[in-house]
Structure formats: C-alpha cells, structure tokens
N, C-alpha and C positions, 0 to 999 in steps of 0.2 A: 209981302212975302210971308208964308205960314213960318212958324218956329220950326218946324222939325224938316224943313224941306233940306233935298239935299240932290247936287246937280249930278245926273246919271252916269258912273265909272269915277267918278273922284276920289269915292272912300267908301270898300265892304265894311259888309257888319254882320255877325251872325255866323252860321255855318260857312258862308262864301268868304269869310276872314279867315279863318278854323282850317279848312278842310281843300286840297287841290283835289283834281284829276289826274287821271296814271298820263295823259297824254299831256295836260300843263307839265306835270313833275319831268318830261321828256324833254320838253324845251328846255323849261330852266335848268337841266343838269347837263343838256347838249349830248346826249346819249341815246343808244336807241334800245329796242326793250328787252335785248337780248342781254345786255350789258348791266338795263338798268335791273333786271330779276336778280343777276350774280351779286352786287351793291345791297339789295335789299335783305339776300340770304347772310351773305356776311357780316351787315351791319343790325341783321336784328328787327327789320324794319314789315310790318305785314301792314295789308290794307286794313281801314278801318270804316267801320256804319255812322254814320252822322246821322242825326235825330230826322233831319229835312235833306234829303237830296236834290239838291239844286240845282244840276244839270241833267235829272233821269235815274231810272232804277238801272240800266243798263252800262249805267259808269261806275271803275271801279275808283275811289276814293284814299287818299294817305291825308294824312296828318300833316299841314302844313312845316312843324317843328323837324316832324320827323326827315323829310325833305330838305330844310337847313340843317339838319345832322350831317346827312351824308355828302351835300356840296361842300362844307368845310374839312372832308376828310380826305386824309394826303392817299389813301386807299384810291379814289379817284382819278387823279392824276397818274398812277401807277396802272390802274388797268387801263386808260388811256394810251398811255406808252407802250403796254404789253399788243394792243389792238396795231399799234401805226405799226411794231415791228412785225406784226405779222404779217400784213399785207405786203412788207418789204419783201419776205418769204415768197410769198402768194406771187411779187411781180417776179423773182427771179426765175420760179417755176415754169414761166408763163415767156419767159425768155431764154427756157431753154439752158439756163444756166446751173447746172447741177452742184455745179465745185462750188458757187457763191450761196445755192439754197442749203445745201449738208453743212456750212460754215456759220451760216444765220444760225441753222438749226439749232447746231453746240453751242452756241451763246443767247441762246434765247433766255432775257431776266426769270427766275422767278419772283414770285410774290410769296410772301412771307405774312404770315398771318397770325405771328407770334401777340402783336400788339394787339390787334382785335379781341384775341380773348382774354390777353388781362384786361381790356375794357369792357368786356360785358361782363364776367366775371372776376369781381373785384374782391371775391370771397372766393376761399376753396368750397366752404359747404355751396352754397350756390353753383358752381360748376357739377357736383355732385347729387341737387336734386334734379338737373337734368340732364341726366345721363342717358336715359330710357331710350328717346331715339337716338340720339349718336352711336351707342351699343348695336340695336336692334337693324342699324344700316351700317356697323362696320360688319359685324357679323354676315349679313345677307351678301355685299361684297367680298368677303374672303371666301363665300360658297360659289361665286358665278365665275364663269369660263371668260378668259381675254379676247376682246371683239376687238378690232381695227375697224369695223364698219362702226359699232358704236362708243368707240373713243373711250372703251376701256380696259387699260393698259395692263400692261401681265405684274410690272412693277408697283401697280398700284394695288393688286390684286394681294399680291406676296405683303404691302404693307399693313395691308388690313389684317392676313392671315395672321402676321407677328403679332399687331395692335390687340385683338379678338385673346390671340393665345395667353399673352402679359395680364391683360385683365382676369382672365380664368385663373392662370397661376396664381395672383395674388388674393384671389376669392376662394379659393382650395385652399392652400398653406395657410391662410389666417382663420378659418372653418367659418364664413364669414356668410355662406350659400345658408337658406332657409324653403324656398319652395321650388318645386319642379311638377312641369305638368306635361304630359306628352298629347298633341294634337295633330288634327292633319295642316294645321298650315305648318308645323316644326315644333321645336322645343320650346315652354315658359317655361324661365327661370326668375330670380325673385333671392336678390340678395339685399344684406342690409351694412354699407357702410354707414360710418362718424355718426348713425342714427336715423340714418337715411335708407328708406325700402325702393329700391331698384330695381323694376321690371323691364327684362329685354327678352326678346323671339330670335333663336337660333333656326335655320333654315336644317331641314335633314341631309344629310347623308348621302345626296342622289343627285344625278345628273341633271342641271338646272336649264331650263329651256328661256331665253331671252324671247318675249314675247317684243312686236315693233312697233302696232297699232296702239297697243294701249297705256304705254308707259313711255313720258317724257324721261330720257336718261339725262341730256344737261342740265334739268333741275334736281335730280338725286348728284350726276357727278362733284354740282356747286354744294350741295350741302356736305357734301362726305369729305370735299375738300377741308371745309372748316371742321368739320366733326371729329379727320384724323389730327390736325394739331390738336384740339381738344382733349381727347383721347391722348394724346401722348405726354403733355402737361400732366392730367389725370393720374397717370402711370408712374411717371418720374416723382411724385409727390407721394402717394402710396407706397410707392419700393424704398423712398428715403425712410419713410414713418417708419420699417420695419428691418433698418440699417441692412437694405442690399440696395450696391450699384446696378443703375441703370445706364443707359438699356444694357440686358442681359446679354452674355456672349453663351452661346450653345454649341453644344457637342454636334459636331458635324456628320458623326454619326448615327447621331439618333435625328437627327433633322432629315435627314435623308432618307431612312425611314420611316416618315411620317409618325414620330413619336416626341415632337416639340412640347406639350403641356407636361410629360415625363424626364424631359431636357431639362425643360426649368425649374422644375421640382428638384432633380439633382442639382442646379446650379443655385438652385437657395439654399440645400444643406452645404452646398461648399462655403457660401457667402455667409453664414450666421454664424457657423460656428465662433469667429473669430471676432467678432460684435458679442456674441454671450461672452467669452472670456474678458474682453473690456469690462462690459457690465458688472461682471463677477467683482473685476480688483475695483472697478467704481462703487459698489455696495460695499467692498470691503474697507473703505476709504472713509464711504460717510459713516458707517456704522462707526470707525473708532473715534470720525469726529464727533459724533453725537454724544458716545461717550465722554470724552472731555468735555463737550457743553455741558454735559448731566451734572459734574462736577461744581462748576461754576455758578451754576443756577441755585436760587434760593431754595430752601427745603420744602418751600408752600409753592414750587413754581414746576415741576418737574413736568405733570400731568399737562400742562397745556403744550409744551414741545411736543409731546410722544402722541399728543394728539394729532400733531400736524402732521407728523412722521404716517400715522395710521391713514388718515385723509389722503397723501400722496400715494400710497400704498395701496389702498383702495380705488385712487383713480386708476393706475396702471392694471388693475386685475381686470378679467374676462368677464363679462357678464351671463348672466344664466343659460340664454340660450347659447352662447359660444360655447360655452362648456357641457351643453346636453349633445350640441349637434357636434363636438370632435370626439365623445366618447360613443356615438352610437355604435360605429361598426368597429368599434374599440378589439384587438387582439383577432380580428378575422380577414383570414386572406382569401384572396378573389383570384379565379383564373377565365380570361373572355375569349368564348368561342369565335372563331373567324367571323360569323356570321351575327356579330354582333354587333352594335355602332359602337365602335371604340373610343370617338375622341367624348364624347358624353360618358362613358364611364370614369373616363382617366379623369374626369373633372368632377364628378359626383362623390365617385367613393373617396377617394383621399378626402375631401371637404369636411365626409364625414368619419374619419379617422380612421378607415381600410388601407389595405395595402394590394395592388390588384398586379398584377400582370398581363401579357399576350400571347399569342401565338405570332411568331415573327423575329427577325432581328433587333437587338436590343433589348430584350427582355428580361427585368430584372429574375422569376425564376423560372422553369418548365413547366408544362403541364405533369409532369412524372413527379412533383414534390409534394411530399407528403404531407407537410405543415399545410396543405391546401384547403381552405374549412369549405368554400362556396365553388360552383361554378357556373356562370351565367353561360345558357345553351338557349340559343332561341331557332332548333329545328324540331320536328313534330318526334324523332326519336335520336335516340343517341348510342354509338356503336360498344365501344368502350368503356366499363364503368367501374369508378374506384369506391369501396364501402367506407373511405376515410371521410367522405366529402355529399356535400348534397347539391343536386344540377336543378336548379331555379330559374325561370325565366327572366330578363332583363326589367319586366315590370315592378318584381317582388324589389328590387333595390328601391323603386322611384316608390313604390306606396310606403315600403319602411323610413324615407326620408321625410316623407309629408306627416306621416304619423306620429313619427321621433322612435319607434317602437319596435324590438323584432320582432316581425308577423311568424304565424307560422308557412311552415313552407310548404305543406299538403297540398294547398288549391294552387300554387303555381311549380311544381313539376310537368317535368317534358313531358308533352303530350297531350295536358291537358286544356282547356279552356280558362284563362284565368279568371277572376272576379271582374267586375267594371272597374275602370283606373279613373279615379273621383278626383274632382278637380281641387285641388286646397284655396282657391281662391274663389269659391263660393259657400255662401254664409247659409246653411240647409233650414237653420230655424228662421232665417231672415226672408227665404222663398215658401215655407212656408210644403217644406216635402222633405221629408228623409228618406233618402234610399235604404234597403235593406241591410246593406255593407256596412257602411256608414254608424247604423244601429251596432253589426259587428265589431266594428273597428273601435267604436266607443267604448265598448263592454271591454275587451282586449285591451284597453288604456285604460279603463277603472280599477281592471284585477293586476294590472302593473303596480298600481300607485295606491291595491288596497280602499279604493272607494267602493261604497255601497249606492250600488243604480235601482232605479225602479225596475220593476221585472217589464216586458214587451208587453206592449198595448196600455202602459199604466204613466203617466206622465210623473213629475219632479214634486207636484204639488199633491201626488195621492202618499209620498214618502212623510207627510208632515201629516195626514191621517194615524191617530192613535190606534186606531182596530187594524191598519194596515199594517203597520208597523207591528203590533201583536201578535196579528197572525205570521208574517214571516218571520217570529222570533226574533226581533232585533231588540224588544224591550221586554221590560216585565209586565204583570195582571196591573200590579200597585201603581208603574210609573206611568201606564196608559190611562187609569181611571185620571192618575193628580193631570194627566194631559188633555183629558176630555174634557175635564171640570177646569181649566187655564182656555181649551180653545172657547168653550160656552159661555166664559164672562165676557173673553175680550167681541164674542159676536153680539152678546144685550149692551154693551159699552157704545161701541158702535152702531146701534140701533138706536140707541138715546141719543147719539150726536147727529147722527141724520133726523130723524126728528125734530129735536130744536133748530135745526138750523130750516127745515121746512116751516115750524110753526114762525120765526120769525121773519121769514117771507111773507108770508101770507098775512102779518100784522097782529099776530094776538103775544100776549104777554105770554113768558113762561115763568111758571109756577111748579112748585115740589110736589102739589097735587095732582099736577100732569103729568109728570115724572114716572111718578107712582104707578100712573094708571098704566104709563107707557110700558112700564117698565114691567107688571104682570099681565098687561098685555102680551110681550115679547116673551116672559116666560110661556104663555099658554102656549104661544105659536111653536114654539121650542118644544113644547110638549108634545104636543099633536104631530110634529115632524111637516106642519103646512107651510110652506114660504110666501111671504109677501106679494101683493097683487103687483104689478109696474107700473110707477108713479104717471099719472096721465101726463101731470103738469110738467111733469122732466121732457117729454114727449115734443110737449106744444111746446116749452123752452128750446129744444133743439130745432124746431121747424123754425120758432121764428128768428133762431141767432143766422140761422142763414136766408133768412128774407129780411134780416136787417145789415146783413154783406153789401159792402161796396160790388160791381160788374166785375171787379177787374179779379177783390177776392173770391168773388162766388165761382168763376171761370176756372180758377187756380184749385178749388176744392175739387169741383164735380170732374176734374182734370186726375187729380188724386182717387180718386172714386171709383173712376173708368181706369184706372190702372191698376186696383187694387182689384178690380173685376178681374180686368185680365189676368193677371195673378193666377188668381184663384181659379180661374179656367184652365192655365196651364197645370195648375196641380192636378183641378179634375183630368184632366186631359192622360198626365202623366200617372195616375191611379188605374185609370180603365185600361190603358196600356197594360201595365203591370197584374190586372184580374186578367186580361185576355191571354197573355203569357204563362200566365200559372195556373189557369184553365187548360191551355194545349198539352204542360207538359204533363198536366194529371191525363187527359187523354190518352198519351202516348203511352203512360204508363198501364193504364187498363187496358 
C-alpha cells in the first residue's frame, strides 16, 4: 500500500476541508435559502473565492467556520419558530378562520436583534466606521412610499423617517457635517464622527417610483431590519456623549408640519441647558479642589498637576475644523422660499452656524423680518424684493460649505446661471484637470487667508523663480541676485552627485581631478544656458528593470500604464470640450 494513499470519502483536505457549498450549508442548517440569506445578513456572514473550486465555477462558496457560526446561534432557532408560527397563520387563513388569524396576528414573536450587534460590534468606533450603508438605506427608506404588495410598512417607513432625522440632528448641533455634494442620484453628504469620515446618499425630494423587475426588496428589507437597531444603538450613545435623553420627545406641532429636524434642534436647547448648569458647579467644584491640591503639593511639583488639568482640557476642546465649520455662517440669517428643498437646508445651515427659517406653520421668524441677511429663492424671478437682504440660489450655500468661505453672491442671483457645482470629493491635481472655478475658488481662499498664488497659466514651482518673483514685486534687486546665486550652487551640487554616482556604476575610480573637470564642465553648461543631453544608459536601465519583471509584476505595471493613458485622455477629452465651448461663445458674441 503506497504512503500517502487514502480510501475515497474518509478524510478532505485542502479547499474541500475549508470551504461548503451554499446548497451543503442548506442541509446542514436544515433551512431553505430564503431563511438561509436572512441568517447570513444578520450574522455577517458573505460567500467567499477559494483558491480551487472544487465543485465548478458555477457554485457559490462559504467558509466552512463561518457555517458553524451560524448553526450554534440561538438566532436560529428563533427564526425557526417565527417560520412554524406563521404557517399557523397561513393554516387559519386557509380555514377560513378570521377571529383565530387577527389573534395569531397580535401575538406574533418578534425577533430582537439587540445581541447581534453587540456581537459584531464589540467597539462603538467600529459600529461607526460602518455606518455609510446603514445611513444611505435608512435614508432611502424614510423617502419611499408604503407598499402592502411589497411588504413595506407605513410603520416602518415613519421609523426610519425618525432614525434619518436623530442622526442629522445630532450632526447639525455638534457642527460635525464637512462635505456636501448635489447629484442626480440625490444628496452626498460626508460627516466626521470620534475621527471617523462618514459618507451617506440622501435620496431627493420627489416622488419615488418602486421599480419590480429589478430590485430584490426582502434582501434590502433583511438588512434595514438589522441596520434600524444599529442605527438606534448609534443614536442613543451619541445623544448620551452630549448629555441629551434619548429617544427625543417632539413637539407635536412642528412634527405635523413636517418640521422635525427643527423639533429637535429645539428639544436639545431644552435638554442642554440644564447639563451646562451641572457642568458649571462641576468645574466650579474641581477648580476649588485643585486649588487645595496646589497647596499641598510641593513647591517643585505644582507644573506637573496643571499640566494634567491642561491635557484634560485640551481633550474636551473642538478641533479646528469644528470650530471653522460652526462659525462659517456665523451671525447670518436665512429665510427658504417654498420652492426650495427644505429638509436639506434645516440641516446644512445650522451645521454651519446659521439660523434659517420658512414659509409655513411653525416658523421661528417671517419672511417680513428685517434681521433677514440671505434669502435662498430658487425660481428664474422674484416678485417682492427687500434692499436689507440678498436672494441667492440654494447652490451658493452648498459651494460656501465645500469651500469653508463666503463666496460672492454676483454669479448666483435669481436669474441667473450659476457657476458648475464642483464636487469636494474629487482630488483636481490627482486627475490631473482643473476646472476654471476651481482656479476661482482657490484665488478667493488665498486673498481670505492673505497667501500669495502664482498668477494663471504659471504653476507653484515658477513662485520659487527669483526673476519671477522680481518681477511681480514680491522681492528685492539684492534678495533675487543672493537667490539666483543659492539656486545655481545647489543645481552644480547636484550635478556633481549625479555624476559620481554614474561614474561609479560604470566602475572607474573618482578622483578630485574629475571633480574639477566636472564641475567647470557644469559651470560652462550654466553658462551657455545648454541643458544636458538624456542619460542613454538611464534609458536602457528602465527598459530592462521591466524585462527583468516577474509576468505577474510586469501585467500589474503596463495595467498602471493603460490607466494612466486613460487618464490622460479624459483630460484631453475634457480640454477640447472646454476650447469647443469657448470658441461657440466667442462666436455668439461676434
């Protein structure tokens, strides 16, 4: 008998140890896949690629372990029970029995899913870096209409609407909002909790159409299921950090006119008040106990308490941008014309330290008040007009947010066309195109902040040119020559070290005689204003470091290559665009 024989089905090994199939993992859980999908959303559990697929490419694949996760969890056994009871449901229906189905109904178990998420997050920051989709699908749910055909509920609808609202409140009152980007799929926003950048998609505004064919609803309903406890754990731990009770209780009549994120903004100045006055006689507490420590402390020891004092004291303060993004729209009030999406302002501008109002019931002032500095109007004119105030488009708010900066208001008054609304979450020098705006926008941030830009068409590295600098006056005759003569050593310095390090490739000895030569060699070339020819041997070193590539990195490079082409073609792409546009409107104007 050979050594390594071994009699066929006795004992896997390899991937077939490792790894089931979705229709093994059926048997062995005794479930079928409707059930088994709900199990794997709430327990965390996705299929996975093994190196060898050992029954086809056409099966999908879990992780053995992962599979004993979910058979030992009592979650299981609970939606088993929740399944028998329904079909009890389902027999009575079926027998006609109405008084015994409406009685199932009201005592039908829920499932509770509080455990689940202290086990997969056993951290709060971890519950908090993924937020992105649990947001981005309550959100989408508190915008769509109650279906009975698609099993979703008007109650569940209103839950999300709350969940959606709590979280905005809490990201307004703490100025805690950083980007906003308006699209046609909806809103990007782009908050940063405990250190954590947070991107979610709010859906617009507008009547939402439930497509049938192409959207599985019980795999969004299973995960929003687990997403709203999430989300509400989330909430309750955020509103405690900032000593207000959860869940919030709201004025009934501003809920009823659709002005809940305004609700709760009033119901945190109710709630903090009375936590800052604690605070107060709490600081006035330790303050006199420090003092008597100070006392007691030796004469050589004072400095290392008041350090510690400084340290705690420092951790409690705001960080820079919390404190740029609550004074942006510092002492300016807002009034929003009907025709404006309201629930996106109420949450934008307070964030950034405005005070806005409506047209409507409940609104803190009128349109008739004079303190009114802005008013967002987004129709092509406006009937009305008061000289105290300036009527800007809803856009000028979301580009002063992205900017940090008040824009001027010229290019977006009524009426007119606004500028392009640029996305913050694209990096202009990383693609390798600036838009014109953009250039705008920067110039408009450097005379805020007092920096000196290069002039247009002149990049960052022509500012460190002494004759540049000369001629626009920034320097003097003297400090430009001692600059010409600083940039002309360190370029022969650097000429002498490429040099040697060439002549020592190539195996010859260096010597101070070679030095010498090199070095009024480089003066002459300096002289003459000729530049060096391109090293051949650099040439044929780069050809052959990638003919001496493994397949796998050479595939990875010329991958790189071809993407950096593309690139570069969309920019061509997006330039000729931009000549052919600025050709038509020279046209139009001849």
């Amino acid at each position: 008998m050979p050594k390594h024989y071994r009699p066929a089905g006795k004992k896997k090994e390899g991937n077939a140890a490792k790894y089931i199939t979705r229709s093994q993992a059926l048997k062995q859980l005794q479930v079928n896949t409707k059930l088994f999908r709900k199990l794997c959303i709430y327990k965390g559990v996705f299929p996975r690629e093994p190196k060898k697929k050992f029954r086809g490419n056409h099966q999908t694949y879990y992780h053995l372990k992962d599979v004993s996760f979910i058979r030992h969890d009592p979650i299981l056994e609970d939606l088993r029970a929740k399944s028998a009871y329904r079909k009890k449901i389902i027999k009575a229906k079926a027998k006609r029995n109405k008084e015994l189905a409406d009685i199932l109904k009201n005592r039908q178990p829920e499932i509770k899913l509080d455990r689940l998420v202290r086990e997969r997050y056993p951290h709060f920051i971890d519950a908090i870096r993924d937020l992105d989709d649990p947001l981005t699908l309550v959100h989408l749910f508190a915008a769509l209409p109650a279906s009975d055909r698609l099993k979703i509920e008007v109650k569940r609808v209103h839950n999300c609407r709350k969940l959606s609202h709590e979280w905005q409140a809490y990201i307004s009152r703490t100025h805690k909002l950083r980007k906003v980007f308006i699209s046609v799929k909806g809103v990007y926003y782009q908050a940063e909790v405990e250190g954590q950048k947070i991107t979610w998609l709010t859906p617009h505004g507008m009547q939402q159409v439930l497509p049938d064919d192409d959207v599985v609803y019980d795999v969004l309903l299973s995960f929003l299921e687990f997403y709203e406890t999430l989300l509400a754990f989330v909430n309750f731990k955020l509103y405690h950090s900032i000593n207000v009770k959860y869940p919030p209780i709201l004025d009934p009549q501003l809920e009823a006119s659709a002005a809940e994120l305004y609700a709760l903004a009033r119901y945190f100045d109710a709630n903090s008040r009375p936590s800052e006055k604690v605070e107060a006689t709490q600081e006035e507490e330790s303050e006199l106990r420090l003092a008597q420590l100070q006392h007691q402390l030796p004469s050589n020891e004072p400095g290392a308490l008041m350090q510690l004092v400084k340290d705690a004291a420092d951790e409690n303060e705001e960080d820079e941008d919390t404190k740029e993004c609550k004074n942006l729209f510092k002492n300016m009030r807002f009034f929003l014309s009907r025709e404006v999406p309201r629930e996106s302002m109420l949450f934008v501008i307070p964030a950034f330290g405005g005070t806005v109002s409506w047209e409507g019931e409940g609104a803190p002032f009128s349109e008739t008040d004079q303190s009114i500095t802005h008013q967002i109007v987004d129709r092509p004119t406006q009937g009305h007009v008061y000289l105290s105030r300036e009527y800007v488009q809803p856009q000028w708010v979301y580009d002063c947010v992205n900017t940090r900066i008040i824009l001027p208001t010229e290019a977006y008054m009524v009426g007119r066309v606004p500028p392009p609304h640029l996305s913050p979450f694209v990096d202009n020098e990383e693609e390798g195109y600036v838009p014109d705006y953009a250039e705008t926008i920067k110039r408009l941030k450097s005379a805020a902040k007092n920096e000196i830009l290069p002039m247009p068409g002149m990049g960052k590295e022509d500012l460190d040119d002494p004759q540049n600098m000369l001629a626009e006056g920034y320097i003097s005759r003297a400090e430009a020559i001692e600059a010409a003569e600083r940039k002309q050593k360190m370029m022969t310095l650097e000429k002498q070290y490429h040099d040697e390090l060439k002549m020592e490739l190539d195996g010859f000895k260096y010597s101070s005689s070679v030095s010498d030569a090199t070095k009024q060699k480089s003066d002459e070339d300096m002289e003459t204003g000729e530049e060096p020819l391109p090293d051949v041997q650099q040439i044929s070193t780069a050809d052959m470091s990638k003919l001496l590539m493994s397949r796998k990195k050479r595939g990875l490079y010329e991958a790189m290559k071809k993407g950096q082409e593309r690139k570069k073609a969309h920019v061509d792409l997006l330039k000729q665009r931009k000549k052919k546009i600025e050709a038509a409107e020279k046209f139009k104007k001849n």
